[in-house]
C-alpha positions as CSV (number, residue, x, y, z in Angstrom):
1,X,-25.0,98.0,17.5
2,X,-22.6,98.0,20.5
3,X,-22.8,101.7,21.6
4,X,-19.6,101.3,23.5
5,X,-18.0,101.1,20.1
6,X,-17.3,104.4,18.1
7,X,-16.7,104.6,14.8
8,X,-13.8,105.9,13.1
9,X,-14.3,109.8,11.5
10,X,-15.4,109.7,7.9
11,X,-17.1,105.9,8.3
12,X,-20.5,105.7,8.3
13,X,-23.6,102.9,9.1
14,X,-24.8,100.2,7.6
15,X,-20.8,99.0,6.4
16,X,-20.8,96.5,3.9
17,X,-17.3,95.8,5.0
18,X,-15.9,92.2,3.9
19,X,-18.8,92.0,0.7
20,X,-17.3,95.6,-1.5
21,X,-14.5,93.6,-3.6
22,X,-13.7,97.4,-5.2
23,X,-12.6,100.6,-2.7
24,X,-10.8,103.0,-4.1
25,X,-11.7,103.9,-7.6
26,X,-8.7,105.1,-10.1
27,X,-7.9,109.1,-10.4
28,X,-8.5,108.8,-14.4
29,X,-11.8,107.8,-14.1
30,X,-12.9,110.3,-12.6
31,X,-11.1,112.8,-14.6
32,X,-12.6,111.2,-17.5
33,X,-16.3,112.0,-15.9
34,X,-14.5,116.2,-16.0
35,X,-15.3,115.8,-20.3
36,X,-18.7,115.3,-19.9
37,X,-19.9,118.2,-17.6
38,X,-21.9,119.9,-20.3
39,X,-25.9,119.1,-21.0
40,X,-24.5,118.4,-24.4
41,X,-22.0,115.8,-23.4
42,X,-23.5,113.0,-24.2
43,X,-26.0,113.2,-26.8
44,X,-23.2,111.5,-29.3
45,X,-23.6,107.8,-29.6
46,X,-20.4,106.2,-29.1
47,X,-18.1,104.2,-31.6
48,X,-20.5,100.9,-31.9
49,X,-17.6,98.6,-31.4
50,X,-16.0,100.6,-28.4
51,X,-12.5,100.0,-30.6
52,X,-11.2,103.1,-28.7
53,X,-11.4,101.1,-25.6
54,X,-11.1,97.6,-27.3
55,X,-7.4,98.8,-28.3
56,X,-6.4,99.8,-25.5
57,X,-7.0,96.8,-23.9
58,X,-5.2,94.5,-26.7
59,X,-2.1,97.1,-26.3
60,X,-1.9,96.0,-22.6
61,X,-3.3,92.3,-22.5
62,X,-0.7,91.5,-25.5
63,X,-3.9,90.2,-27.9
64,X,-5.8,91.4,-31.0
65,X,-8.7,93.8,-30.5
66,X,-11.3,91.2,-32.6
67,X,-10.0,88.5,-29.5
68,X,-11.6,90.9,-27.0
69,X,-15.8,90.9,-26.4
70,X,-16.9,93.2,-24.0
71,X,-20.1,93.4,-21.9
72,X,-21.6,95.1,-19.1
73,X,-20.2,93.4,-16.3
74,X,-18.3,89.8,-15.9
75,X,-21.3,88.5,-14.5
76,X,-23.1,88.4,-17.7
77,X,-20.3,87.4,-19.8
78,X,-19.7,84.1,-17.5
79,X,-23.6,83.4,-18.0
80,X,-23.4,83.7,-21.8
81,X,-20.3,82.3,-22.4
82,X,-19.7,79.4,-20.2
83,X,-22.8,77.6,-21.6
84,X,-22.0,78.6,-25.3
85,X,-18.6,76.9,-25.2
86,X,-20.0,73.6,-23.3
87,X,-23.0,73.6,-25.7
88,X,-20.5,74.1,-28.6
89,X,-17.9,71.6,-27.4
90,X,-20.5,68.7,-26.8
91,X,-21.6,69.2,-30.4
92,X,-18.7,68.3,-31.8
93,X,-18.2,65.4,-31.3
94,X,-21.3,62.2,-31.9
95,X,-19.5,60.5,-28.5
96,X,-19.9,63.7,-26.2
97,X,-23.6,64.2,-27.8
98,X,-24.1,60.7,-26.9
99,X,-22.5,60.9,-23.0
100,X,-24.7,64.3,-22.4
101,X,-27.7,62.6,-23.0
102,X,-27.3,59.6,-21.5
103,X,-25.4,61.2,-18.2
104,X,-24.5,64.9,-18.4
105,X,-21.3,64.0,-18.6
106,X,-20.4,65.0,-22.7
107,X,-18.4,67.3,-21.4
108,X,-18.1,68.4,-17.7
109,X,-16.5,71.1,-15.9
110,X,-13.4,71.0,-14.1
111,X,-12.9,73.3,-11.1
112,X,-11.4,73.2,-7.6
113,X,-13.7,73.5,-4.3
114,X,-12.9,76.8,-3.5
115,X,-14.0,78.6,-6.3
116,X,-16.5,81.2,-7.5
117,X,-19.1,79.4,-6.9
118,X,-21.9,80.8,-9.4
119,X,-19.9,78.7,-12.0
120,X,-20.1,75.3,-10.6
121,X,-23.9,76.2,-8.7
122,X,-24.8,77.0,-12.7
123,X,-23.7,74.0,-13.9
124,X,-24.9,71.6,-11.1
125,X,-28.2,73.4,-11.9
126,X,-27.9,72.3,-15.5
127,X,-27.3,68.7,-14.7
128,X,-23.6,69.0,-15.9
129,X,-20.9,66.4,-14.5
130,X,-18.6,68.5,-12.0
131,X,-15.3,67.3,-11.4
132,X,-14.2,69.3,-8.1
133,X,-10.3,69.3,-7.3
134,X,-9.1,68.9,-4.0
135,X,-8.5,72.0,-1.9
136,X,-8.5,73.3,1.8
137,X,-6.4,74.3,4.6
138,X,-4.5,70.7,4.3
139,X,-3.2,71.6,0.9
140,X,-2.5,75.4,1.9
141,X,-5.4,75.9,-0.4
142,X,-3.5,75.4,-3.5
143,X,-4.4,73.3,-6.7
144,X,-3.0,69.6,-7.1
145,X,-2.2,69.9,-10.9
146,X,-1.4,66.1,-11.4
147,X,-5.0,65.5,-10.6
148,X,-6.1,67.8,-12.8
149,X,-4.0,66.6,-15.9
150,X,-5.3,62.6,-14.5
151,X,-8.9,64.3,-15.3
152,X,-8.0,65.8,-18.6
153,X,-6.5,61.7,-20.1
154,X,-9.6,59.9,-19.1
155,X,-11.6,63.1,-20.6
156,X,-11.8,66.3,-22.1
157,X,-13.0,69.1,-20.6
158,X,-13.9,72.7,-19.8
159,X,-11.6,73.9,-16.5
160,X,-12.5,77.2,-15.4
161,X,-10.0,78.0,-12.2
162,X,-9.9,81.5,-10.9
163,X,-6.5,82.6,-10.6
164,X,-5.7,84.3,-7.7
165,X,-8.8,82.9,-6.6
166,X,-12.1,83.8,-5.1
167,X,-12.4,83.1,-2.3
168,X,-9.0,81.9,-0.8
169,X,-6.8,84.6,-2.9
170,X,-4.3,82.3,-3.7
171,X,-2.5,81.5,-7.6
172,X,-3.8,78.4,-8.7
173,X,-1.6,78.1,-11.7
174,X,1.2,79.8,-13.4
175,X,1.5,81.1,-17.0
176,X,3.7,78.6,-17.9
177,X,1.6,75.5,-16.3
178,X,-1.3,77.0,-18.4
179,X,0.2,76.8,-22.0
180,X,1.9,73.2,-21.3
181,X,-2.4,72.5,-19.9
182,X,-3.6,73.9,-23.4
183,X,-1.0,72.5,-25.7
184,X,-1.1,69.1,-23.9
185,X,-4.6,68.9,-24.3
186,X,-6.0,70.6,-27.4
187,X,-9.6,69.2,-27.1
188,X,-10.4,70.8,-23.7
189,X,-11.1,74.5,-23.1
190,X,-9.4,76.4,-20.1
191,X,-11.2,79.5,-18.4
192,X,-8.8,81.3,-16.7
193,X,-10.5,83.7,-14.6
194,X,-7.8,87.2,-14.0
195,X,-11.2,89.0,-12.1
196,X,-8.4,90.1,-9.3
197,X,-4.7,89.6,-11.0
198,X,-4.4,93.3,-11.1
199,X,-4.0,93.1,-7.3
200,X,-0.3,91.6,-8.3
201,X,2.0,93.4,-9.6
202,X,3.0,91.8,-13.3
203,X,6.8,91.7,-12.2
204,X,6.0,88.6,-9.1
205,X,3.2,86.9,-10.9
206,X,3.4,86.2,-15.2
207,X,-0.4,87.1,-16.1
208,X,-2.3,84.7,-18.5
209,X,-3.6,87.0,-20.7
210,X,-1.2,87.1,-23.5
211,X,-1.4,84.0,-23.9
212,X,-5.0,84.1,-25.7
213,X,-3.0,85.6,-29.2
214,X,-1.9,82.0,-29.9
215,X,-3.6,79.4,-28.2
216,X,-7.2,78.6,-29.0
217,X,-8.6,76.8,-26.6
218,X,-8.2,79.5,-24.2
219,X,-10.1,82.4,-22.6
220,X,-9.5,84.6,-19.9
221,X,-12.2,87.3,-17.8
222,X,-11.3,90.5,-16.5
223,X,-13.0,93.0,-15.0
224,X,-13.2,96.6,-14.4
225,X,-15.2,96.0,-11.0
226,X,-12.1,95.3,-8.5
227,X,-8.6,96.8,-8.7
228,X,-9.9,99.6,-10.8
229,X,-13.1,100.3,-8.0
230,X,-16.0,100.4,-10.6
231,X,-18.5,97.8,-10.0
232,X,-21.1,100.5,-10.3
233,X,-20.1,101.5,-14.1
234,X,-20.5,97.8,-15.4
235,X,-17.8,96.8,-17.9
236,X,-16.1,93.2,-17.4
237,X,-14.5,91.5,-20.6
238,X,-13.3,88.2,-22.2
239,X,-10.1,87.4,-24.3
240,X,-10.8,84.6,-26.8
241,X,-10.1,83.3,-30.1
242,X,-11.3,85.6,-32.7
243,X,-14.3,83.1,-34.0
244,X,-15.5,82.6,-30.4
245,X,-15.5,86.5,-29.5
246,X,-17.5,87.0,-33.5
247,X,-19.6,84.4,-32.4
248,X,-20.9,86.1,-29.3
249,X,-20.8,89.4,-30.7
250,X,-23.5,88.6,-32.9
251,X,-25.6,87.2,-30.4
252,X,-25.9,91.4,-28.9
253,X,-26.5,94.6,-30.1
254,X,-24.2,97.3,-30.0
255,X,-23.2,100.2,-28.2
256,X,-22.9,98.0,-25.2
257,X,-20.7,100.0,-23.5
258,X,-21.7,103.7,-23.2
259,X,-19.2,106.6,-23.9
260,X,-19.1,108.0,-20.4
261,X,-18.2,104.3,-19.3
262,X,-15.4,103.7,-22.5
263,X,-13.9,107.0,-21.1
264,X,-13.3,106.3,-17.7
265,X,-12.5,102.6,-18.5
266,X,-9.8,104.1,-20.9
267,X,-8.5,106.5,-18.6
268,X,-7.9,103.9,-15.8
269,X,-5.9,101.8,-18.3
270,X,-4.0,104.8,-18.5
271,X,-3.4,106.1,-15.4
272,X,0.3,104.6,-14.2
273,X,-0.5,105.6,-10.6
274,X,-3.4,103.7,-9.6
275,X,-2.6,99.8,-10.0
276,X,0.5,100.9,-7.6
277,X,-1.6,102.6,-5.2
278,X,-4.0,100.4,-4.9
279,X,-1.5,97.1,-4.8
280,X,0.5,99.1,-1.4
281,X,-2.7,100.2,-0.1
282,X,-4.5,96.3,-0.4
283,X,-1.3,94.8,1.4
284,X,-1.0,96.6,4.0
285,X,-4.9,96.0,5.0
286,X,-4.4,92.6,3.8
287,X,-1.1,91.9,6.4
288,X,-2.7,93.6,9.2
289,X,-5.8,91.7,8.9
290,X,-4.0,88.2,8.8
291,X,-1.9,88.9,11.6
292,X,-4.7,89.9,13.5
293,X,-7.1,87.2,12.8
294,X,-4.7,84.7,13.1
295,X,-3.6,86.4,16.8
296,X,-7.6,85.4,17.8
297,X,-8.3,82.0,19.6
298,X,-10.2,79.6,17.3
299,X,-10.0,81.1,14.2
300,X,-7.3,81.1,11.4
301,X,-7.3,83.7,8.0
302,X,-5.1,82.2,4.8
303,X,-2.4,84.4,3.7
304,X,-4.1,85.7,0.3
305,X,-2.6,87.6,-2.8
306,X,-5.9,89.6,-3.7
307,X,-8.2,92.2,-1.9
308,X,-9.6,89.6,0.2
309,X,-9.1,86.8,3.1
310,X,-10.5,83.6,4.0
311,X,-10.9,82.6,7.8
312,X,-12.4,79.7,9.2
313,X,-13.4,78.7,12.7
314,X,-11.4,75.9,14.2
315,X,-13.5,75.6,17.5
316,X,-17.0,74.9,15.9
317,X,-18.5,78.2,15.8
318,X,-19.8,78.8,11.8
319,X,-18.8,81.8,9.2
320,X,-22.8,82.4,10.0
321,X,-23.1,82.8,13.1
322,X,-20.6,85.4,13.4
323,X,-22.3,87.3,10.2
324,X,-25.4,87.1,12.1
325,X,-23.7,88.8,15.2
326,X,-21.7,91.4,13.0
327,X,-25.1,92.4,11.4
328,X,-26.7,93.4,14.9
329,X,-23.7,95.9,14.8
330,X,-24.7,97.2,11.1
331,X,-21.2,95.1,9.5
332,X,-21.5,93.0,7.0
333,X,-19.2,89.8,6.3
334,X,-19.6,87.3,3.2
335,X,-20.0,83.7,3.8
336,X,-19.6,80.8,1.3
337,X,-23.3,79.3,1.2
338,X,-24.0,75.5,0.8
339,X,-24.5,73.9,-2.7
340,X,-24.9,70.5,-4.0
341,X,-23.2,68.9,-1.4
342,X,-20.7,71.0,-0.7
343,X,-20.5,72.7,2.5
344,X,-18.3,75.9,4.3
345,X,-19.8,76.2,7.5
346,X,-17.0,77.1,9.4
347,X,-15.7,79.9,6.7
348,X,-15.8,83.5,6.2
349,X,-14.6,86.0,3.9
350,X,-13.3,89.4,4.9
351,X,-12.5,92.2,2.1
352,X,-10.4,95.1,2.6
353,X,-11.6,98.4,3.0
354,X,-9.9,101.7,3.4
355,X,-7.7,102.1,6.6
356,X,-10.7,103.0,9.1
357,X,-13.2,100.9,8.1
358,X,-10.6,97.5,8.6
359,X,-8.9,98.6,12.1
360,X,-13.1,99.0,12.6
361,X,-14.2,95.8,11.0
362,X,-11.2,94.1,13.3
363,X,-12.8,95.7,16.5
364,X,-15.9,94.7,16.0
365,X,-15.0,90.9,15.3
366,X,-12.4,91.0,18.5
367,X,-15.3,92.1,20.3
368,X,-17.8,89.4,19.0
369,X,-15.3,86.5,19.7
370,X,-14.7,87.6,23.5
371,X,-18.4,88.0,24.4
């Protein structure tokens, strides 16, 4: 570490900063954790179903409780589910059967370059046809929606887009775009992927969500990890149509989600303050870090909408290379790493952190960049 560096009161080493997608963890929760204080506290097995919770959601996210299926974490639900539903669409049809086997290509996945990349690295892994839209800094990293609907004529298929995405933080596609998408073309299945939405408040972007009541070829992930700071307590979940979520359902046990985890994901759904908190706080580290990146020679961050932004090197010097130098000082960064042919040498991610740990995180790269 650069001891001519000090670091801010209250921060400590090794800093994970740019890699933590969740900070500051909502005031319910933890008042939630206040009802279980006793050595009694939990020795009750929880409603099997978690409907306490399971309603709550469906009151906010506009859908019926049997449309939500909740796991431990989105992780898991993106590896059981995105295979079910391409399994399940290539079955239904003798002429997708017939493409898979011949060419993977029964029914392939749609999905833009920047993306989430365990989804397309899963299904390149499976031998699945990948379709990857256009995107990068000539397109302001946004989605070319006429070549996704070209796609969709010459074939159905499943699109899975994150939206705002991971990693660029930009909306991919409106709620509006989404229904015309999945009334348009019945026969393909659309992932929308709301991991980070809550970092936009509802009244400047129209959330997906509500949109699973009445349209069945859609689903649409959440998770408790981000906005709401608890990545450590596990709980991510999907909104589907109602045989879908019965489907997967039966392919678990119960009591999935503990009590002491319903409790606090209950009381963070509940808690008016936090979303708003969390949304000021995020934008504020968000601006300054743009501004400040952007005010560096050879490098460039994309104005973002979630907790997160995307810089890339313009001068030849890779998103690794500087991660390797940061980690001398302790700091972590997240890079995209190669797959199939794809490759984001010259990018990096940074996340925001509280206060401290960004003007820190900034330092620290300012100093790299002028050795």
């Amino acid at each position: 570490m650069n001891s001519k560096i000090e670091l801010p009161p209250g921060v400590e080493l090794p800093l994970n900063l740019g890699l933590n997608d969740g900070i500051w963890c909502a005031q319910g929760a933890l008042d939630a954790m206040k009802g279980f204080d006793s050595r009694t506290s939990l020795r009750w097995y929880t409603d099997p179903d978690n409907n306490r919770l399971r309603d709550t959601i469906a009151a906010l996210d506009g859908v019926e409780r049997d449309q939500i299926f909740l796991r431990n974490g989105s992780g898991p639900i993106l590896k059981q589910v995105f295979p079910h539903i391409v399994r399940t669409e290539i079955k239904r049809s003798p002429l997708r059967m017939l493409k898979h086997l011949i060419s993977k290509n029964g029914y392939p996945i749609v999905t833009g370059r920047f993306t989430y990349s365990k989804v397309p690295r899963k299904g390149a892994e499976e031998g699945l046809t990948l379709h990857l839209l256009p995107m990068g800094p000539d397109t302001d990293f946004k989605l070319d929606l006429n070549r996704l609907e070209a796609l969709l004529k010459k074939q159905d298929s499943i699109v899975y887009l994150c939206n705002p995405n991971n990693p660029t933080g930009t909306v991919l596609i409106q709620k509006d775009e989404v229904r015309d998408f999945a009334n348009r073309f019945p026969r393909s299945m659309f992932w929308i992927d709301e991991a980070y939405v809550q970092y936009i408040d509802p009244r400047d972007h129209d959330y997906v969500s509500p949109l699973v009541r009445d349209t069945p070829n859609l689903v649409v992930s959440r998770t408790f990890s981000f906005a709401y700071g608890m990545a450590g307590v596990r709980i991510g979940y999907l909104l589907g149509p109602t045989a879908l979520v019965k489907t997967l359902n039966s392919q678990l046990t119960n009591y999935r989600i503990g009590g002491l985890q319903e409790a606090m994901a209950v009381a963070s759904l509940n808690d008016p303050e936090h979303l708003p908190f969390v949304r000021e706080n995020v934008r504020l580290e968000r601006e300054k870090t743009v501004a400040f990146i952007n005010g560096l020679d050879g490098v460039r961050a994309t104005p973002s909408l979630a907790n997160f932004v995307l810089c890339r090197f313009t001068d030849g010097r890779t998103g690794a290379w500087l991660k390797a130098r940061l980690a001398e000082r302790q700091v972590g960064i997240k890079v995209l790493d190669p797959w199939a042919h794809e490759r984001y040498d010259e990018y990096f991610r940074l996340t925001m952190g509280v206060p401290a740990e960004t003007d820190y995180l900034l330092a620290q790269i300012a100093d790299v960049l002028s050795a």
